[in-house]
Biopython code that builds the backbone (N, CA, C, O; Angstrom):
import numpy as np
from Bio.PDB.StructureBuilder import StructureBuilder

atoms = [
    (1, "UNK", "N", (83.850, 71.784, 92.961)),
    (1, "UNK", "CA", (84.964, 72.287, 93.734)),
    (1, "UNK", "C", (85.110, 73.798, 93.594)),
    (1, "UNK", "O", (86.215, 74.305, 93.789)),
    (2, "UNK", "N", (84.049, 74.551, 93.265)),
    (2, "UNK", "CA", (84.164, 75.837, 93.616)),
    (2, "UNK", "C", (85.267, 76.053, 94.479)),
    (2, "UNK", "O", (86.434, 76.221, 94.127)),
    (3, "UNK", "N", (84.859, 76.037, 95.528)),
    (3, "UNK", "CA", (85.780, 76.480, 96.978)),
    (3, "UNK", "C", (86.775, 76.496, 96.679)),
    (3, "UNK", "O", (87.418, 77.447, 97.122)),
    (4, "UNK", "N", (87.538, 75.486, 95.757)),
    (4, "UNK", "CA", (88.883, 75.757, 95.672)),
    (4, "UNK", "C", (89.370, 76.570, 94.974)),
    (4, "UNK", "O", (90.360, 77.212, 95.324)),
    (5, "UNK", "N", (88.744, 76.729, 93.762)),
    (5, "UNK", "CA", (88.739, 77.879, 92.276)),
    (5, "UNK", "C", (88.611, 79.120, 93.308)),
    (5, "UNK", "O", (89.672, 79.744, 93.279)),
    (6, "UNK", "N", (88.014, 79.492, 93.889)),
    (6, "UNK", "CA", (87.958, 80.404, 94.282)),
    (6, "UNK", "C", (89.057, 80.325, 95.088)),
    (6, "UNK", "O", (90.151, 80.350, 94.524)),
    (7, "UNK", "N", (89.016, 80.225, 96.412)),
    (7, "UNK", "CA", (90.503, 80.275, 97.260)),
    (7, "UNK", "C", (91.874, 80.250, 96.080)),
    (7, "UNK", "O", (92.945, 80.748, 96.429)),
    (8, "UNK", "N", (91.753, 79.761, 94.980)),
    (8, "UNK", "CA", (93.168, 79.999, 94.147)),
    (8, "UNK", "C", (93.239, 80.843, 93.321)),
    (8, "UNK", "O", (94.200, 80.983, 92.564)),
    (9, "UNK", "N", (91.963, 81.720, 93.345)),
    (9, "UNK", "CA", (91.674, 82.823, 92.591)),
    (9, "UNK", "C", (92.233, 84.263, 93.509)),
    (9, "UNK", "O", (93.075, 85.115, 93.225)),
    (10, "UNK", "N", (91.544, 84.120, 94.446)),
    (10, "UNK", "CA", (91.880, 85.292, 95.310)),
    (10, "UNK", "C", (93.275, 85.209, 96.002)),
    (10, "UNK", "O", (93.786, 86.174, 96.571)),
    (11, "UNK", "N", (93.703, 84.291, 95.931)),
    (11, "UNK", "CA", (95.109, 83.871, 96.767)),
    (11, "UNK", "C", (95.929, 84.563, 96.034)),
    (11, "UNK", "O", (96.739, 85.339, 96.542)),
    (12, "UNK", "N", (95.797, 84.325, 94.425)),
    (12, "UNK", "CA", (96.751, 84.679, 93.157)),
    (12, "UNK", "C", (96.794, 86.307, 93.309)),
    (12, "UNK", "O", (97.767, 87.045, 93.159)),
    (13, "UNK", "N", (95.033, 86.748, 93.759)),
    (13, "UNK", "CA", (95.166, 88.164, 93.628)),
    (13, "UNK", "C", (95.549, 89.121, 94.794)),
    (13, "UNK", "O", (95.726, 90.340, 94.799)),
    (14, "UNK", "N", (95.638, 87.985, 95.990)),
    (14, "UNK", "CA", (95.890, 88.650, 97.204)),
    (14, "UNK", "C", (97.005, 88.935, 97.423)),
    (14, "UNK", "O", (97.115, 89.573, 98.469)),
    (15, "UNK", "N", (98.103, 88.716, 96.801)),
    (15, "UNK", "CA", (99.495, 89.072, 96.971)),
    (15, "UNK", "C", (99.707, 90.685, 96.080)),
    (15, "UNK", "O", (99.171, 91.268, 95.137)),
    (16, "UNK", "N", (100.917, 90.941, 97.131)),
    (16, "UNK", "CA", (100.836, 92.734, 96.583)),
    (16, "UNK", "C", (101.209, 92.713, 95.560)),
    (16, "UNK", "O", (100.500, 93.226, 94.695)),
    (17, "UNK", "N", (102.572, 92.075, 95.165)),
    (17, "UNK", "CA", (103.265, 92.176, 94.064)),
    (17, "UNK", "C", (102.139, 91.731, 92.897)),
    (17, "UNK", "O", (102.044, 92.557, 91.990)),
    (18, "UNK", "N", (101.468, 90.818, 92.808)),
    (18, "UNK", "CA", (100.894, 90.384, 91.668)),
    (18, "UNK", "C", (100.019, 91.211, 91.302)),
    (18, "UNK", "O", (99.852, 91.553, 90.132)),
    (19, "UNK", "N", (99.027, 91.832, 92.787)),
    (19, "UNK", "CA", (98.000, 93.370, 92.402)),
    (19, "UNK", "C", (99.074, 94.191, 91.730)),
    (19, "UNK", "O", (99.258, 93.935, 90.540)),
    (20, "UNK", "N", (99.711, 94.998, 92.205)),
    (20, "UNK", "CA", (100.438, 95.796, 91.469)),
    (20, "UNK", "C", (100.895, 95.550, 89.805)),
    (20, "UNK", "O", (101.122, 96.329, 88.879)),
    (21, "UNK", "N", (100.902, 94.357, 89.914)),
    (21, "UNK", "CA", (101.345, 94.013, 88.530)),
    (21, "UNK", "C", (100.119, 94.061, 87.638)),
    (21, "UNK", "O", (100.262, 94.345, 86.449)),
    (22, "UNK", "N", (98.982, 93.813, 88.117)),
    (22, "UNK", "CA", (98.033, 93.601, 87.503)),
    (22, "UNK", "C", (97.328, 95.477, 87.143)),
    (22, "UNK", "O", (96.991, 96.100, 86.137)),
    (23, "UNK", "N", (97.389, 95.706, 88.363)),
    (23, "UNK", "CA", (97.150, 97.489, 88.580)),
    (23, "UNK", "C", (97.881, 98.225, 87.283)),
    (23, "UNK", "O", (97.196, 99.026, 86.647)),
    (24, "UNK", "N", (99.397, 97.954, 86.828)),
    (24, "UNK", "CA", (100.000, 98.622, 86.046)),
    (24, "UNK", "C", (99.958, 97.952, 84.660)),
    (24, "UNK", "O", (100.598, 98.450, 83.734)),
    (25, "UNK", "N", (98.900, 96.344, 84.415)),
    (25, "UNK", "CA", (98.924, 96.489, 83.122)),
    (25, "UNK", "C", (97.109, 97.020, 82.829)),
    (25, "UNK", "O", (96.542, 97.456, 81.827)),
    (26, "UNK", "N", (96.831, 96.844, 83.647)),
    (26, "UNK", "CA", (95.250, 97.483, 83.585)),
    (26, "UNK", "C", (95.265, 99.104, 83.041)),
    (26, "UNK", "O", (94.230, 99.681, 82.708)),
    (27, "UNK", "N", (96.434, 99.653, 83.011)),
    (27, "UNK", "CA", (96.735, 100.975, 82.271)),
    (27, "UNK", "C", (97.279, 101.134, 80.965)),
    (27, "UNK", "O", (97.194, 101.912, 80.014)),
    (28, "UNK", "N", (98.002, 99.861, 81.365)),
    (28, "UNK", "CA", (98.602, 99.546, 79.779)),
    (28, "UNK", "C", (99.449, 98.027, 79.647)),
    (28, "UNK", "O", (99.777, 97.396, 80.652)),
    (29, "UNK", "N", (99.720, 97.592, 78.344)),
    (29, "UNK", "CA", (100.573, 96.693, 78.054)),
    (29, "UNK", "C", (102.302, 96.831, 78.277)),
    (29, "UNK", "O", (103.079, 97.696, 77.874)),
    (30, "UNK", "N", (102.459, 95.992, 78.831)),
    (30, "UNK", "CA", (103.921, 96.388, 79.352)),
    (30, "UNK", "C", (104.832, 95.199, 79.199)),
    (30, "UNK", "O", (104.293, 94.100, 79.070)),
    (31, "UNK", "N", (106.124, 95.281, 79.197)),
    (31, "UNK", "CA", (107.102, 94.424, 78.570)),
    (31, "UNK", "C", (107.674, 94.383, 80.300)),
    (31, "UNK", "O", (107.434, 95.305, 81.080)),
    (32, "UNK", "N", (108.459, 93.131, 80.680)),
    (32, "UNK", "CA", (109.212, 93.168, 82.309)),
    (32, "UNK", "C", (109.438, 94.193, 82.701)),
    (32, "UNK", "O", (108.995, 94.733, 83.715)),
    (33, "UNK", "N", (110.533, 94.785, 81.541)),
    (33, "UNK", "CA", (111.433, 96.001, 81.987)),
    (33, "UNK", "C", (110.343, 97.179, 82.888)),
    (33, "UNK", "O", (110.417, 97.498, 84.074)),
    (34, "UNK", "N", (109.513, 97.575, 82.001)),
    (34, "UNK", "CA", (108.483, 98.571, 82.141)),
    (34, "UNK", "C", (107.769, 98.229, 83.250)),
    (34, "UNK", "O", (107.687, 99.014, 84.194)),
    (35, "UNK", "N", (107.213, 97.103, 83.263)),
    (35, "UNK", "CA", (106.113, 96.775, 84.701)),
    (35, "UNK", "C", (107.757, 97.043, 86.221)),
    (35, "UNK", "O", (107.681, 97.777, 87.206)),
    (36, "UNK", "N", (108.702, 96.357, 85.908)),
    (36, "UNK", "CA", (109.514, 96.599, 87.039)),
    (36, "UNK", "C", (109.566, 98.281, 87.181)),
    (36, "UNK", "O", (109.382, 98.786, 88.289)),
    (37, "UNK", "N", (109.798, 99.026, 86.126)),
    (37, "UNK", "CA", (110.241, 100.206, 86.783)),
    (37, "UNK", "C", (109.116, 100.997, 87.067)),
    (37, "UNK", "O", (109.228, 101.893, 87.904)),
    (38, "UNK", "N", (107.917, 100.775, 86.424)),
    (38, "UNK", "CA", (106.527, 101.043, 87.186)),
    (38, "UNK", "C", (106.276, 100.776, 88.518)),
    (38, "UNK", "O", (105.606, 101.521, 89.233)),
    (39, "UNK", "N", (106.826, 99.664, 88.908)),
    (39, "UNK", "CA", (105.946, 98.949, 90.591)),
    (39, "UNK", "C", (107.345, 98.951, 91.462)),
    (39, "UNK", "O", (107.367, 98.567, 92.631)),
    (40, "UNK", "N", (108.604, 99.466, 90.707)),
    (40, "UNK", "CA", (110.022, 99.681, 91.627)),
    (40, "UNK", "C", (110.108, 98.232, 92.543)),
    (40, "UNK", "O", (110.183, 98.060, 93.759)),
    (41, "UNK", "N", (110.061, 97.294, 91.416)),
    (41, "UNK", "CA", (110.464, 95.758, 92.230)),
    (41, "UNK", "C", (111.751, 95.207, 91.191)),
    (41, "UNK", "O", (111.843, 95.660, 90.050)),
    (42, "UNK", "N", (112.640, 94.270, 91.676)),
    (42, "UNK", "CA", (113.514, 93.698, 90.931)),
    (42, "UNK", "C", (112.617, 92.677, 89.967)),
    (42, "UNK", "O", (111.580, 92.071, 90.238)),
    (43, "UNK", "N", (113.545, 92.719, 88.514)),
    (43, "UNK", "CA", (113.048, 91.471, 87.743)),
    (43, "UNK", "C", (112.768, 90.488, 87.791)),
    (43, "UNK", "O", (111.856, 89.974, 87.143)),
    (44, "UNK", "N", (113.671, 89.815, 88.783)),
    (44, "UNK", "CA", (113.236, 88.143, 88.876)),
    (44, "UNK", "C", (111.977, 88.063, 89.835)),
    (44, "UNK", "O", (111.244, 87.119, 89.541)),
    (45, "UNK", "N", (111.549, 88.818, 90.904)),
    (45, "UNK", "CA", (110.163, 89.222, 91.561)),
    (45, "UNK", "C", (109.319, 89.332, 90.446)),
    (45, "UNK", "O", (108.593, 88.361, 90.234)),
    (46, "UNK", "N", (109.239, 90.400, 89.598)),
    (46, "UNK", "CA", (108.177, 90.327, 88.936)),
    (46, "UNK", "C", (108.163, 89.610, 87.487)),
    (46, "UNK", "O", (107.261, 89.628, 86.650)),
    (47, "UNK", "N", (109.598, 88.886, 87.429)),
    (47, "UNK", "CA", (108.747, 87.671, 86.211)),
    (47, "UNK", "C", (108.355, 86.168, 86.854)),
    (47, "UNK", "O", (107.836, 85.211, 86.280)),
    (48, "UNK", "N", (108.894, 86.336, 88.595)),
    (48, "UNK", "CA", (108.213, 85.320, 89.169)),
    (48, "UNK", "C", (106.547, 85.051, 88.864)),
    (48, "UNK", "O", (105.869, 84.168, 88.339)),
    (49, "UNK", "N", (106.327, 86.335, 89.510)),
    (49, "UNK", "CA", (104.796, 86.736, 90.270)),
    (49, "UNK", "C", (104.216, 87.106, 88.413)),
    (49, "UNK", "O", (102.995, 87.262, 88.406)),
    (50, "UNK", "N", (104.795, 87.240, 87.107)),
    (50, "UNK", "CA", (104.401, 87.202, 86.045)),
    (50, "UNK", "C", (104.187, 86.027, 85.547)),
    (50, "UNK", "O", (103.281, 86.056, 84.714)),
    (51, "UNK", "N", (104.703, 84.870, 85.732)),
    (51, "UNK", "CA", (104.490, 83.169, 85.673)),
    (51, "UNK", "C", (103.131, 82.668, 86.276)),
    (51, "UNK", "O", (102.362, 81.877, 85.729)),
    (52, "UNK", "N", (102.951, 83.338, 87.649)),
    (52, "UNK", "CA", (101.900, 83.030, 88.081)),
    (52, "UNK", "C", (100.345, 83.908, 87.824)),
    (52, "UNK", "O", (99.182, 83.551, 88.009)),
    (53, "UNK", "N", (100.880, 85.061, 87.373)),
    (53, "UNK", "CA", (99.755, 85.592, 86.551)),
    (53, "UNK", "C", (99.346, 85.043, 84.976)),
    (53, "UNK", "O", (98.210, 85.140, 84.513)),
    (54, "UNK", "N", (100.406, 84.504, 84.322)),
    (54, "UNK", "CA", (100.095, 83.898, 83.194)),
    (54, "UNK", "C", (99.333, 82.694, 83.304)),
    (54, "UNK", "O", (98.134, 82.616, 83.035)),
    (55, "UNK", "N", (100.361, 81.364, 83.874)),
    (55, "UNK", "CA", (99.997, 80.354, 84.293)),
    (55, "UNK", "C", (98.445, 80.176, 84.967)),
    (55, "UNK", "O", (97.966, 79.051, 84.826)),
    (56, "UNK", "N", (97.498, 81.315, 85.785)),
    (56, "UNK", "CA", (96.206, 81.178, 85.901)),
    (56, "UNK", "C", (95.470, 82.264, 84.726)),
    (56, "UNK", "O", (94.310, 82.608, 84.952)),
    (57, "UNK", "N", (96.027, 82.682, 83.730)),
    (57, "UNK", "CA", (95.719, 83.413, 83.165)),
    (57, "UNK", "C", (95.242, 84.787, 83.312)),
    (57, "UNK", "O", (94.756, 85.393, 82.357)),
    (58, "UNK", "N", (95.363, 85.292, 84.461)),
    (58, "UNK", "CA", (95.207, 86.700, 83.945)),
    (58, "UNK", "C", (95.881, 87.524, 83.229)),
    (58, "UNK", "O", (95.349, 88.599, 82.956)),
    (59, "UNK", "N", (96.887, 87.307, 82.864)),
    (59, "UNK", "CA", (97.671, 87.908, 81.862)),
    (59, "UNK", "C", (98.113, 87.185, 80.693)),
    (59, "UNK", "O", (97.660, 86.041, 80.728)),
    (60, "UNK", "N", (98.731, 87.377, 79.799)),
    (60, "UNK", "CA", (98.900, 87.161, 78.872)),
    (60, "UNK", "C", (100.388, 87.509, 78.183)),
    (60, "UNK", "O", (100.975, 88.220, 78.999)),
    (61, "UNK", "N", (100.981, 87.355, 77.355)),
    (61, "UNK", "CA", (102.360, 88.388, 76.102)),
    (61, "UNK", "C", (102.087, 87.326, 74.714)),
    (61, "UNK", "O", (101.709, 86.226, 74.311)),
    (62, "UNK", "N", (102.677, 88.801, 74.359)),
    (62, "UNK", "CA", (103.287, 88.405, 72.696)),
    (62, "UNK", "C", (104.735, 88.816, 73.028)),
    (62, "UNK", "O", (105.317, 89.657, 73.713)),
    (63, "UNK", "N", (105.046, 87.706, 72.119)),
    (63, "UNK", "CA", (106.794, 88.196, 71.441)),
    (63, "UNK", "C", (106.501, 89.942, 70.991)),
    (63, "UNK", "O", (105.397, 90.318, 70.598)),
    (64, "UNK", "N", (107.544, 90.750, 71.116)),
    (64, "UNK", "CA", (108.201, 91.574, 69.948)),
    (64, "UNK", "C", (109.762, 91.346, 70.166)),
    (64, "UNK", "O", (110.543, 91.608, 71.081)),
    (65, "UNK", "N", (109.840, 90.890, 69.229)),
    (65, "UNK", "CA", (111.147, 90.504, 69.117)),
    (65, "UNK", "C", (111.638, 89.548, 70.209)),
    (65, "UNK", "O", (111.023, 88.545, 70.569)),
    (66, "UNK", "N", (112.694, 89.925, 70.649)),
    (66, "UNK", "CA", (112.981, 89.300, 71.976)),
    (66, "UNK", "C", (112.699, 89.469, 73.056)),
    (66, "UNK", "O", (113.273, 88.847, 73.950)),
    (67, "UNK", "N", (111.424, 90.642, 73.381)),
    (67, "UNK", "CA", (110.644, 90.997, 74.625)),
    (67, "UNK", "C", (109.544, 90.675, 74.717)),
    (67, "UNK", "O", (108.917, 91.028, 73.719)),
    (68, "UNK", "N", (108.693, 89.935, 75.746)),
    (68, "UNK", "CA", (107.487, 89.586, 75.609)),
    (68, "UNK", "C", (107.060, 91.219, 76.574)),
    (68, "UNK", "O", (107.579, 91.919, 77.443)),
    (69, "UNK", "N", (105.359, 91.186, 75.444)),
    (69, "UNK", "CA", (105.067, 92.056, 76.168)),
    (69, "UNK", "C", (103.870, 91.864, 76.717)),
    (69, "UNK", "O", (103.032, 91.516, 75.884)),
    (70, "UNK", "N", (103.329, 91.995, 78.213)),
    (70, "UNK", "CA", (102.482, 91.150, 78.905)),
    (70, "UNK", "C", (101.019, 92.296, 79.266)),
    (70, "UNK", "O", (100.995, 93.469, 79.638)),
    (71, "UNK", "N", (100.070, 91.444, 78.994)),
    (71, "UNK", "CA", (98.377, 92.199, 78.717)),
    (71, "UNK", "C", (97.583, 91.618, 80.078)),
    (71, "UNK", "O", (97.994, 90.906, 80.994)),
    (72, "UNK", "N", (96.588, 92.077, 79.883)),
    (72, "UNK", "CA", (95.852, 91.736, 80.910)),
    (72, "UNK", "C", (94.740, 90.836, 79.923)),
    (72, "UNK", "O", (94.475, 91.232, 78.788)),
    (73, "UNK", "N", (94.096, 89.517, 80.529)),
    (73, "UNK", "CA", (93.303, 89.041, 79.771)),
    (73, "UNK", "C", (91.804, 89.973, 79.874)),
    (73, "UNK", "O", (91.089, 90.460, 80.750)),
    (74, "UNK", "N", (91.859, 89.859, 78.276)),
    (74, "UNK", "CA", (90.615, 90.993, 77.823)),
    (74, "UNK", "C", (89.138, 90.754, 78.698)),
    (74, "UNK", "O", (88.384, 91.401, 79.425)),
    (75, "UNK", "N", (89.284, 89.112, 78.001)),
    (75, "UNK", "CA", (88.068, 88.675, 78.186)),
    (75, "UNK", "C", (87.341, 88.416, 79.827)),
    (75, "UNK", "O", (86.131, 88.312, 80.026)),
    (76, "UNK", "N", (88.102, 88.367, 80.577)),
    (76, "UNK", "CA", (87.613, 88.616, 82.346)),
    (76, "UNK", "C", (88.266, 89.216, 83.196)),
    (76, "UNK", "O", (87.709, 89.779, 84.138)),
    (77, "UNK", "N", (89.556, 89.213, 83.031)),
    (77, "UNK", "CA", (90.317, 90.309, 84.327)),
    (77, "UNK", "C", (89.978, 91.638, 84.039)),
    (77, "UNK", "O", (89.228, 92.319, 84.738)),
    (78, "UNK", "N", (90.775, 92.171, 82.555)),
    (78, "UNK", "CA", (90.298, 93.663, 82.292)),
    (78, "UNK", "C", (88.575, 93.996, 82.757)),
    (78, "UNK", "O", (88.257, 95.107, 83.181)),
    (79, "UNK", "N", (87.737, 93.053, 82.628)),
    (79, "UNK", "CA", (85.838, 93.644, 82.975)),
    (79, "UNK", "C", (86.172, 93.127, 84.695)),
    (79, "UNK", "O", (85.744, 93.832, 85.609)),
    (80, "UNK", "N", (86.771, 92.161, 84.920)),
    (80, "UNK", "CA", (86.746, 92.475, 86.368)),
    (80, "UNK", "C", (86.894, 93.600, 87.387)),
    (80, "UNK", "O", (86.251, 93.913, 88.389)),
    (81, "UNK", "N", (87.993, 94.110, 86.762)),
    (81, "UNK", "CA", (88.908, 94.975, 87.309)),
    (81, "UNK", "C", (88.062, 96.484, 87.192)),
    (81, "UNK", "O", (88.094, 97.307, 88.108)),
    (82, "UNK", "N", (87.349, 96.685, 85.982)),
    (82, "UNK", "CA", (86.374, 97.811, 85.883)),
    (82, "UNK", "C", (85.146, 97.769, 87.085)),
    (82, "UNK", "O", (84.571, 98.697, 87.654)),
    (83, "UNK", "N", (84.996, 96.261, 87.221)),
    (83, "UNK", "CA", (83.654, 96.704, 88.408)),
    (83, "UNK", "C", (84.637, 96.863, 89.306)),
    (83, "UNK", "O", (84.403, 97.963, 89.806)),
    (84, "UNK", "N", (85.740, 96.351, 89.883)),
    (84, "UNK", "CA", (86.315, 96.649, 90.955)),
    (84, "UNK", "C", (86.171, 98.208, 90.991)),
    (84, "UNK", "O", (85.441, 98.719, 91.841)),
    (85, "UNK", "N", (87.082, 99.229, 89.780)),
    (85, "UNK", "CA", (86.820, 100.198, 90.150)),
    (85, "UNK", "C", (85.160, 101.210, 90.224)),
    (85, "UNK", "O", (85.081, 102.230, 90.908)),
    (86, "UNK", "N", (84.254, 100.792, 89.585)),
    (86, "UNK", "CA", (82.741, 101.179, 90.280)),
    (86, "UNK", "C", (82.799, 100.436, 91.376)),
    (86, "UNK", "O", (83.105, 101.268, 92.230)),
    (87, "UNK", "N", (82.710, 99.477, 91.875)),
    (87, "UNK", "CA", (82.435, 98.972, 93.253)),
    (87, "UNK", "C", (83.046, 100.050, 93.869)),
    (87, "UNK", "O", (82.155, 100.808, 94.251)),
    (88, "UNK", "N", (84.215, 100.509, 94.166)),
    (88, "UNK", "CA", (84.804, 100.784, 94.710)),
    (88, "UNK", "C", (84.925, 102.835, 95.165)),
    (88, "UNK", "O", (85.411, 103.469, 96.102)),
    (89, "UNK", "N", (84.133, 103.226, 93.804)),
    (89, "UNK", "CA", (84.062, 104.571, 93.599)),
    (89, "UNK", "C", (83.005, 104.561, 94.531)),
    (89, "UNK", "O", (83.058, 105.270, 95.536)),
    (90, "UNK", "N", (81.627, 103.494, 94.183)),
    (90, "UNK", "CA", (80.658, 103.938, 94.943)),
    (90, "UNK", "C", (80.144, 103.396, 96.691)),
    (90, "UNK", "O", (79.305, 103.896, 97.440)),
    (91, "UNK", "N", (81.015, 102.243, 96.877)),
    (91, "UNK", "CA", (80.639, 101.910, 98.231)),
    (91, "UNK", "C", (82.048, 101.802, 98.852)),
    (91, "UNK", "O", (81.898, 101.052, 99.817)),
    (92, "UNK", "N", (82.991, 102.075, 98.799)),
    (92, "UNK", "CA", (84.209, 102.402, 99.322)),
    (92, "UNK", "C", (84.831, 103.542, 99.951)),
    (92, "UNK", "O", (85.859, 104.114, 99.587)),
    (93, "UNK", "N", (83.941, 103.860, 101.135)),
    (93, "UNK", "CA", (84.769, 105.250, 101.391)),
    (93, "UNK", "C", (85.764, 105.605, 101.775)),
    (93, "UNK", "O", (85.766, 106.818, 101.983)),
    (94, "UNK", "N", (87.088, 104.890, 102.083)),
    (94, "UNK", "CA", (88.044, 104.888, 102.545)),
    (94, "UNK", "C", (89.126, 104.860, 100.782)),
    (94, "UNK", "O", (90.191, 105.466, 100.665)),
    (95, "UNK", "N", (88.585, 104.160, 99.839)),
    (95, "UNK", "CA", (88.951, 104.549, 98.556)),
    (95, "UNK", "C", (88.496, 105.613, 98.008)),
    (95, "UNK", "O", (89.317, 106.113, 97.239)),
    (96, "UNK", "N", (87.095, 106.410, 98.120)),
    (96, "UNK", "CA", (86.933, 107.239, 97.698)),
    (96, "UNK", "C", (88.032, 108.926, 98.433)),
    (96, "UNK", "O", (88.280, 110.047, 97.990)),
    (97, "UNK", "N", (88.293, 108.326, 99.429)),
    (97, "UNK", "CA", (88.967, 109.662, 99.821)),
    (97, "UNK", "C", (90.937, 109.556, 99.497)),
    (97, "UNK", "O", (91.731, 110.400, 99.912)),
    (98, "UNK", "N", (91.211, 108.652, 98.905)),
    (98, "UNK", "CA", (92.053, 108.439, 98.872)),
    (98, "UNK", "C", (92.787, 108.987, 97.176)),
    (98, "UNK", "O", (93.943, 109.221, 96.822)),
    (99, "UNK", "N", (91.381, 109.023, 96.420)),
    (99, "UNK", "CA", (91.794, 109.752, 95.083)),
    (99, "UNK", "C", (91.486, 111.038, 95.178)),
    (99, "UNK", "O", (91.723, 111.801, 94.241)),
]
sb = StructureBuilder()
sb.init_structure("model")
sb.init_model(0)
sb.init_chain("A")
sb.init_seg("    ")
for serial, (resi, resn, name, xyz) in enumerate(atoms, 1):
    if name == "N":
        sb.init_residue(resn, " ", resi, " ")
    sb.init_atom(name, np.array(xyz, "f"), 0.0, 1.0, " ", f" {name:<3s}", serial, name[0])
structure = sb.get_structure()
């Protein structure tokens, strides 16, 4: 059932809010508060669209204290996300002019 793994892979990543979310922990580890005032969305949006990044795992938290603070999974999103950006430096010209 490939086909489907996939279609629920890209579906997860095709939504803006969840790229963005993913975009701003790919820079760093971030707690709700922080990813909201990074991507200028309300909280309950992005601990929605944070459920569904956990729940297929691309992300991740630890407790500190009473804040979870939410990662990108090491082991395949973070190396995904690096070829995205070579893919993208080198056969993307509509991204390349955009940085």
């Amino acid at each position: 059932m490939k086909c489907l793994s996939y279609t629920q892979f890209f579906e997860v990543i095709a939504n803006k809010t969840r790229l963005r979310i993913i975009e701003s922990l790919f820079r760093s580890p971030k707690s709700v508060t922080e990813i909201c005032n990074d991507i200028k969305e309300e909280q309950s949006k992005v601990s929605h669209n944070l459920k569904i990044l956990t729940d297929c795992s691309f992300s991740e938290f630890k407790k500190d204290g009473k804040k979870r603070v939410y990662s990108l999974n090491e082991k395949t999103i973070i190396p995904l996300m690096n070829i995205v950006d070579k893919h993208a430096a080198s056969h993307c010209k509509k991204c390349q002019m955009l940085k």
